[in-house]
N, C-alpha and C positions, 0 to 999 in steps of 0.2 A: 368670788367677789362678795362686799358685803352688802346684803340687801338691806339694811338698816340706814344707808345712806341714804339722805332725800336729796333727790334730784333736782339739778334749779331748771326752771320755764326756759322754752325754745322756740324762738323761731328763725325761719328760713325764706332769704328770695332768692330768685334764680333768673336772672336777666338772660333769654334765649333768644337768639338771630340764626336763624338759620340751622336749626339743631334738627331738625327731618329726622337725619339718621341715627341718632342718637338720645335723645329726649324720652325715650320709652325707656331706654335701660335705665335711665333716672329714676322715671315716675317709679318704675317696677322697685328699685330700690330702697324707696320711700316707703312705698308699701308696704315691705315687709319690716321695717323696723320696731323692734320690742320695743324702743321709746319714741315717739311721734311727735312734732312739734303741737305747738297751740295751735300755729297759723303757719302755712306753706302760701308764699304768695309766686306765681309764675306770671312771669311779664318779656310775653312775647313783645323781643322789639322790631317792632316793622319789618318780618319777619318777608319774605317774598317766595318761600316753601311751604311745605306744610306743619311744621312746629305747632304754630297756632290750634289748627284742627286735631292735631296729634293730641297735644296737651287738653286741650277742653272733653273730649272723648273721652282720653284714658281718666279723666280724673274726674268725670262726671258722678254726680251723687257724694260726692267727698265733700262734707262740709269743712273741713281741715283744709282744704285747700280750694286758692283761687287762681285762676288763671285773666291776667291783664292783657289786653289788647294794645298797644302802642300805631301809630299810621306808622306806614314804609316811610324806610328812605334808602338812600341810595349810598351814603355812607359807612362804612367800618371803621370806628375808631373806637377806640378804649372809654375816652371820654363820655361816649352814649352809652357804654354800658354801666356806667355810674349814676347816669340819669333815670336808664331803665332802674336799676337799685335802688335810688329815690322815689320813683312811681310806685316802687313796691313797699316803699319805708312807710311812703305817705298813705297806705292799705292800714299799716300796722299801728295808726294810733289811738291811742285809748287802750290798747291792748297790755296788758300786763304781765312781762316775762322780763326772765335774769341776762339771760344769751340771745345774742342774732347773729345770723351767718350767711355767708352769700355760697351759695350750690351750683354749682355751673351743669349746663344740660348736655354734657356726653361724658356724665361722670356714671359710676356705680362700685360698689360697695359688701361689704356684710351686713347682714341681717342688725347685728349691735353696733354697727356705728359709728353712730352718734349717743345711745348710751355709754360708750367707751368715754368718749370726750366729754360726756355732759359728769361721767365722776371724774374724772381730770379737773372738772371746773369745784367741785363738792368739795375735793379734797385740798386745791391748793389757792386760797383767795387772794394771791396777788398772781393769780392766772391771766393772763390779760386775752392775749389770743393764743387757739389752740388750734390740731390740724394734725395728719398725721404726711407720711409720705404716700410718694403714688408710683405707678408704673403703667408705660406705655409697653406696646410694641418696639422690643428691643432696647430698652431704657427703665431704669429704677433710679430711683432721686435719693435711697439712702447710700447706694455708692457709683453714683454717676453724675450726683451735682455738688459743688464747693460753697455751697452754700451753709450748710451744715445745720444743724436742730434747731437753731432758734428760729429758722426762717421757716414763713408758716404759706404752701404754697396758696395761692387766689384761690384754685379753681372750686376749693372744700375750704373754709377760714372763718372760724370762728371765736364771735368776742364774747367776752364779757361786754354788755351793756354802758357799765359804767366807763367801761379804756374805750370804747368806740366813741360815745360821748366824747370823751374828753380831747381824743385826739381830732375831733372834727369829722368823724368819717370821713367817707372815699373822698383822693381829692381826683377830681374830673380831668384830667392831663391823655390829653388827645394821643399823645406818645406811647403811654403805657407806663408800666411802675406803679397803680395805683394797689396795689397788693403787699409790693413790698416796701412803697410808702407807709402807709396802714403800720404792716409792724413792727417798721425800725421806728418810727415816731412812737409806738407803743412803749416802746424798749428801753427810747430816749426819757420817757417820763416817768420811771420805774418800775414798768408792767413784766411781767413775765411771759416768755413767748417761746412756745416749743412746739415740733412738730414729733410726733411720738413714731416710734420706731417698729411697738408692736400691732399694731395694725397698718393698713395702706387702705387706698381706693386707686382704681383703673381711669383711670385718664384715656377714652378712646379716639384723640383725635391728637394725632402729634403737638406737644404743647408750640406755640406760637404759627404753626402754619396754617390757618385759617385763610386761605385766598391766596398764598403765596407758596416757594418752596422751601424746603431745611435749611439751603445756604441763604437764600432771602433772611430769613426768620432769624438766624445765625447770626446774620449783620448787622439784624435790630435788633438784636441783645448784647452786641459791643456799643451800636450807640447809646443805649437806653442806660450800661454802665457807665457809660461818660455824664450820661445826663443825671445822673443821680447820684454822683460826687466820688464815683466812686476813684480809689487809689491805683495809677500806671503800675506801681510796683506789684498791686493785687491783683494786675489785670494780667502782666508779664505770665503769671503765676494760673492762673486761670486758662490763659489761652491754650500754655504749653498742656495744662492740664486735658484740655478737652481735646486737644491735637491727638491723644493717645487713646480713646473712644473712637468707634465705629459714627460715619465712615471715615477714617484715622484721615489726618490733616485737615482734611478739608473745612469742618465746622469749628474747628481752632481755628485756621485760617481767616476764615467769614469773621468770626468773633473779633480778632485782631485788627481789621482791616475797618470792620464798623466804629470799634473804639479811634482808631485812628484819625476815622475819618471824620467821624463827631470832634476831634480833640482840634483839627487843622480849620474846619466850618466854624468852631465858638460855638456848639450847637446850647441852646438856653434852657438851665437848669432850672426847673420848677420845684427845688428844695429851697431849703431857708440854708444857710450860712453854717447854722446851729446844727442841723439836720448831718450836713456833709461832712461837717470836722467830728461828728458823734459815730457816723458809720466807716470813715476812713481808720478811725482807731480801733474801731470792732475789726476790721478786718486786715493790721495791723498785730491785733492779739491775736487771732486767727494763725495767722503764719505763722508766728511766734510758737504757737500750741503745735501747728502742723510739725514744724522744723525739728520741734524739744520731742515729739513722740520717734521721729524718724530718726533723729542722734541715740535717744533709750534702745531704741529698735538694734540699731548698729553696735552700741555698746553690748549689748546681751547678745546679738549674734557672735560679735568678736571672741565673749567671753567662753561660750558655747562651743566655739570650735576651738580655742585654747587648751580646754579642759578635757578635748577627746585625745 
């Protein structure tokens, strides 16, 4: 790498409810990074574990970071964790940095990063959000989600200052989608949005099962594609796809049956108009790209066994 690059200002919040188990392999993370932000703000949100005490202990003496108290409450929704992100925004003013990023607390990491991603930002200025892929227990999102590189997942997502600004930051939608809101509206306003291949970070807590199970969680990611405009025809495509993933049918199934049943309810779209007809044609050209690699695929295999 070249050391000659200057690096732009960072900082990071981390809205955490209930992370107990998880929250230290964060902080530990943090810790050791070769580039550290200005400002780590942690905002426990009414947290009813011990996250809270976790976080103020392990990151005692660190003036780099703060950790936010929020009261309890009795709610899980997406929507408060955008609030929590706000309480940690409103820590961060006056302060002076290029990038901000929201860090979820059962993630962990490499030592570099987030140096990785802050030369991702150095080097290409119509960067808008960046991010790499992640992997759970039994699951990698470079080839286990159809989502493909532009999309930059929540749990690690980082902006440029300036594409956060402009797209309005988080929108607060109690449903969920506020991640992939973020950078398809990035995307829509000319930003550039990639999630990078050669690095990852560990996601340790199944992504959406947070109180619920994988077919629960399944179902609310068929309705939350309904709700966020997305295309039947991408969805046909998708379910079959995830049908053939461990545990095989069943979470295509869930996914199917949520879209469906979001489609039959009218469940209410919290995108703009604009929003929907810009991501049905991304995902549109998508097929299109998938379909034209698998026809080359077929042609070159054809030719290949012709020739023996």
């Amino acid at each position: 790498m070249d050391e000659a690059v200057v690096l732009p200002s960072y900082v990071l919040i981390t809205p955490a409810r209930n992370e107990a188990a998880f929250i230290e392999k964060t902080i530990d993370s943090m810790m050791r990074q070769t580039v550290r932000p200005i400002k780590w703000v942690i905002v426990n949100d009414g947290s009813t574990d011990a996250t809270g005490s976790i976080a103020a202990q392990r990151t005692a003496g660190q003036e780099w970071i703060e950790v936010v108290d929020l009261p309890v409450r009795q709610e899980r929704h997406f929507a408060a964790k955008v609030h929590a992100f706000n309480a940690g925004r409103e820590r961060l003013k006056g302060a002076s940095y290029e990038i901000i990023g929201n860090l979820d607390a059962d993630t962990s990491f490499d030592d570099d990063h987030f140096e990785f991603l802050l030369r991702r930002f150095a080097e290409d200025p119509k960067l808008g959000v960046a991010g790499t892929i992640f992997k759970e227990e039994g699951y990698n999102s470079e080839t286990d989600s159809f989502e493909g590189e532009n999309h930059v997942s929540g749990q690690c997502q980082i902006f440029r200052r300036e594409c956060f600004e402009e797209i309005g930051g988080y929108l607060p939608n109690k449903a969920g989608g506020i991640d992939w809101i973020a950078v398809t509206a990035a995307r829509m306003m000319g930003w550039r949005t990639r999630s990078f291949r050669e690095k990852s970070f560990y996601h340790h807590r199944h992504l959406g099962t947070a109180g619920r199970s994988a077919f629960a969680a399944a179902f609310s990611y068929g309705e939350k594609d309904y709700y966020l405009g997305g295309s039947p025809v991408w969805e046909f495509f998708r379910v079959a796809y995830r049908a053939t993933k461990k545990p095989y049918l069943v979470e295509g199934l869930a996914l199917g049956l949520g879209f469906a049943w979001a489609t039959i309810t009218r469940q209410k779209r919290p995108i703009s108009k604009e929003l929907m007809k810009f991501h049905r044609k991304e995902q549109m050209s998508k097929l299109r790209g998938i379909f034209g690699s698998l026809l080359n695929f077929k042609k070159v295999d054809n030719f290949k066994v012709a020739s023996q």
